[in-house]
matplotlib code that plots the C-alpha trace (Angstrom):
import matplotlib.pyplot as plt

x = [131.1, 130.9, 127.8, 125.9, 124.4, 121.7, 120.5, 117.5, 116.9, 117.0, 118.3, 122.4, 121.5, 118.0, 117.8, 117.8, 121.5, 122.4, 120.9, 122.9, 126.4, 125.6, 125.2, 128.5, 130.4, 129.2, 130.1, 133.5, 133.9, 133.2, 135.3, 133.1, 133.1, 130.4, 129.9, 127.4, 124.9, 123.5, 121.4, 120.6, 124.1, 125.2, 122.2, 120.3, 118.1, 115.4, 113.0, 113.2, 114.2, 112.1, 114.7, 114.8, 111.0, 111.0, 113.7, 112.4, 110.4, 113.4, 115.5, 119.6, 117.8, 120.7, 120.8, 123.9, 121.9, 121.3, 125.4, 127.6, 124.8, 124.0, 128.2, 127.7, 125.0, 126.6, 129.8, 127.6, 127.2, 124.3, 122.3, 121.0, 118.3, 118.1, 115.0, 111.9, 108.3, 106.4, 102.7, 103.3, 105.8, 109.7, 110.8, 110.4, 113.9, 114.1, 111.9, 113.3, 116.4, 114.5, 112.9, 116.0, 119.0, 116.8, 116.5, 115.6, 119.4, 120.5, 117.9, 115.6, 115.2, 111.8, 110.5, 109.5, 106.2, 104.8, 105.6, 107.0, 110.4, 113.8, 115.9, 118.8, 120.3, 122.4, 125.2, 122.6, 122.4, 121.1, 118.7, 118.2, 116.2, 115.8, 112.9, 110.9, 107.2, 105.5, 102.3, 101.9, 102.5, 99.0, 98.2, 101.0, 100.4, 96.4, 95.3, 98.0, 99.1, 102.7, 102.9, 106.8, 107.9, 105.1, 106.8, 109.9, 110.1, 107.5, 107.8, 111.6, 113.4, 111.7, 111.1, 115.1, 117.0, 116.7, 117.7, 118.0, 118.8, 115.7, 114.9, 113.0, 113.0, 111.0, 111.0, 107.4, 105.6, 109.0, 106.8, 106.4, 109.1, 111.5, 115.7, 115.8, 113.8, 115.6, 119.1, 117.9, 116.8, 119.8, 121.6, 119.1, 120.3, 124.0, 123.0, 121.6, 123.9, 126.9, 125.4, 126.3]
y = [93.9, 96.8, 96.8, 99.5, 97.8, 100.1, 99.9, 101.1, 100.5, 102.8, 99.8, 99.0, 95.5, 94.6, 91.7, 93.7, 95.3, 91.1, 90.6, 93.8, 92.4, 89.0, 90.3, 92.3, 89.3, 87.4, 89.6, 90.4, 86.9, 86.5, 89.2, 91.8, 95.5, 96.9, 100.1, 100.2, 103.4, 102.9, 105.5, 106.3, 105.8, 108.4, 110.6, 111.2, 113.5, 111.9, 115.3, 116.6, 120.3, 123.1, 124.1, 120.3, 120.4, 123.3, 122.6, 118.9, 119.2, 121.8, 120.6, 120.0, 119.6, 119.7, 117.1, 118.4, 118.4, 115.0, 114.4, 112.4, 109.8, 110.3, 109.9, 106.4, 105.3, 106.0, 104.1, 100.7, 98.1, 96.6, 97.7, 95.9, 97.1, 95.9, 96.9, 96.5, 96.6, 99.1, 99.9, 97.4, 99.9, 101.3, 103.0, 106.8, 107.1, 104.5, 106.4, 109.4, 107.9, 107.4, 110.8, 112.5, 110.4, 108.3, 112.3, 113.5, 113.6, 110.4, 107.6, 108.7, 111.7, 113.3, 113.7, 117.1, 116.0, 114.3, 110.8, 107.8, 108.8, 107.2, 105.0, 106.4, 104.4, 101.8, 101.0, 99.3, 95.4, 94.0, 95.2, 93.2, 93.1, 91.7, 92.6, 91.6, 91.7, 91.5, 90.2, 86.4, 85.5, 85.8, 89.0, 90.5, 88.4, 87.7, 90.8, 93.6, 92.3, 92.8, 96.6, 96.9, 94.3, 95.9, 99.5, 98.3, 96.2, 97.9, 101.7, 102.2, 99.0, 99.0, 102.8, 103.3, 100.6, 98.2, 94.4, 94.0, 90.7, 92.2, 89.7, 90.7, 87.9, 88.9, 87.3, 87.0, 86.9, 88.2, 89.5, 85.3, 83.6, 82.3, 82.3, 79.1, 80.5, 84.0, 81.6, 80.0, 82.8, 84.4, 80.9, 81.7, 85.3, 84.1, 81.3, 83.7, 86.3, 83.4, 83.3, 87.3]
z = [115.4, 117.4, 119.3, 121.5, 124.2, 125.9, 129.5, 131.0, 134.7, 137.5, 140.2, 139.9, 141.2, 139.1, 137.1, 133.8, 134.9, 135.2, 132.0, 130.4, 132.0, 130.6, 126.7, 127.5, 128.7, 126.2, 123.2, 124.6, 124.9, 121.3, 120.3, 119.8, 120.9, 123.6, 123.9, 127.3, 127.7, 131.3, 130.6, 134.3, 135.2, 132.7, 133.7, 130.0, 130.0, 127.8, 127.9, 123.9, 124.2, 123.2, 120.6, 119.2, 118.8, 117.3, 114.6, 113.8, 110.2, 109.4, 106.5, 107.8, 111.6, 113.7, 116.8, 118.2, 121.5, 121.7, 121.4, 122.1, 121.9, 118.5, 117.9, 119.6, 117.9, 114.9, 116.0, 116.3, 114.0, 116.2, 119.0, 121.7, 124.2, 127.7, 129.9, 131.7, 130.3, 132.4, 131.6, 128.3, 127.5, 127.8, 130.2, 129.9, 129.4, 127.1, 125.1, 125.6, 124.0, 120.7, 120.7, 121.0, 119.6, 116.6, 114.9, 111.8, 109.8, 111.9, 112.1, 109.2, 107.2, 106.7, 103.4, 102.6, 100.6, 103.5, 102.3, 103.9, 106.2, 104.9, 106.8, 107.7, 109.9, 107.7, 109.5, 112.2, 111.2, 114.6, 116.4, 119.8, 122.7, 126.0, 128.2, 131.2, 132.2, 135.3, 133.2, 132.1, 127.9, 127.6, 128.8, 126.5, 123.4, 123.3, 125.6, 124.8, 121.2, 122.3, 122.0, 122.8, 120.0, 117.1, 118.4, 118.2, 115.5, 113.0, 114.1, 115.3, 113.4, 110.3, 109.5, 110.7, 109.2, 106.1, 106.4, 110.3, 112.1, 114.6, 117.6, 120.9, 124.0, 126.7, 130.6, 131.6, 135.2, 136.9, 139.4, 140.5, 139.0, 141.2, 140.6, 139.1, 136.3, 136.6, 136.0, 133.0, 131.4, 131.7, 130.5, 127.4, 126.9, 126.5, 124.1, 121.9, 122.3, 121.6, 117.7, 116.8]

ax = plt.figure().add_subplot(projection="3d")
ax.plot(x, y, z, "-o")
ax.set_aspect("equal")
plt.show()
């Protein structure tokens, strides 16, 4: 399986780059082939462009802006996301990454009526994420109602792709955990990664 393993984390050396070169080593391990999009380290520029906004509703949009990352998503046969929750959210970049490469054309298509978008995105069949939070479970479960996972999961998996092995593991309190904790999460990570 050839799998795009995305990155988004400003620090070479923070625990989600660990968690990133885990799933990498993993999948390699297993045979499979990783595409990795640091997106800081390959400097994305996740502000959509005037001239993308404008042509968005237009039928044939074209996201040649947005290349070669639309290319590489193409490429994959799964995609996994690595990153932090900030503000019970992605990382602006992160999101910039959906606004600009999950287009009209490439992840859906927009129906002209005003109807339900189509998934366009079929060659995706895992969709994958590992995250961290500085809040406890509760606060992201009970209080927030898990925002990233009903974003990711309903909104961008579901409305882009049909049939997707989806899965979303998520580190909580890394603000107070300690690296004994840090460790076995990451020992989790490559146990689930070792069934793709």
């Amino acid at each position: 399986m050839r799998i795009l393993l995305v990155l988004a984390h400003p620090l070479k050396d923070s625990f989600a780059a660990s968690t990133a070169e885990a799933v990498r080593r993993k999948l390699t391990e297993n045979g499979h082939t990783v595409d990795l999009l640091d997106l800081y380290r390959e400097n994305f520029d996740p502000r959509l462009s005037v001239s993308e906004r404008n042509r968005y509703f237009e039928p044939d949009y074209d996201p040649s802006e947005a290349e070669p990352y639309i290319s590489r998503l193409r490429a994959a046969d799964g995609l996994v996301l690595v990153f932090p929750q900030w503000w019970f959210n992605f990382p602006a970049i992160l999101k910039g990454f959906f606004d600009r490469v999950f287009a009209p054309g490439v992840a859906f298509e927009n129906d002209p009526k005003g109807g339900r978008i189509q998934p366009r995105l079929g060659n995706i069949h895992l969709f994958w994420a590992f995250t961290t939070t500085g809040s406890p479970w509760w606060v992201v479960n009970f209080y927030m109602g898990n925002p990233v996972k009903r974003l990711l999961k309903r909104g961008i998996a579901a409305f882009c792709a049909k049939g997707l092995d989806f899965k979303l593991v998520s580190l909580h309190d890394m603000d107070r955990i300690d690296d004994t904790r840090r460790r076995a999460h990451l020992l989790r990570v490559e146990r689930l990664v070792d069934r793709i």
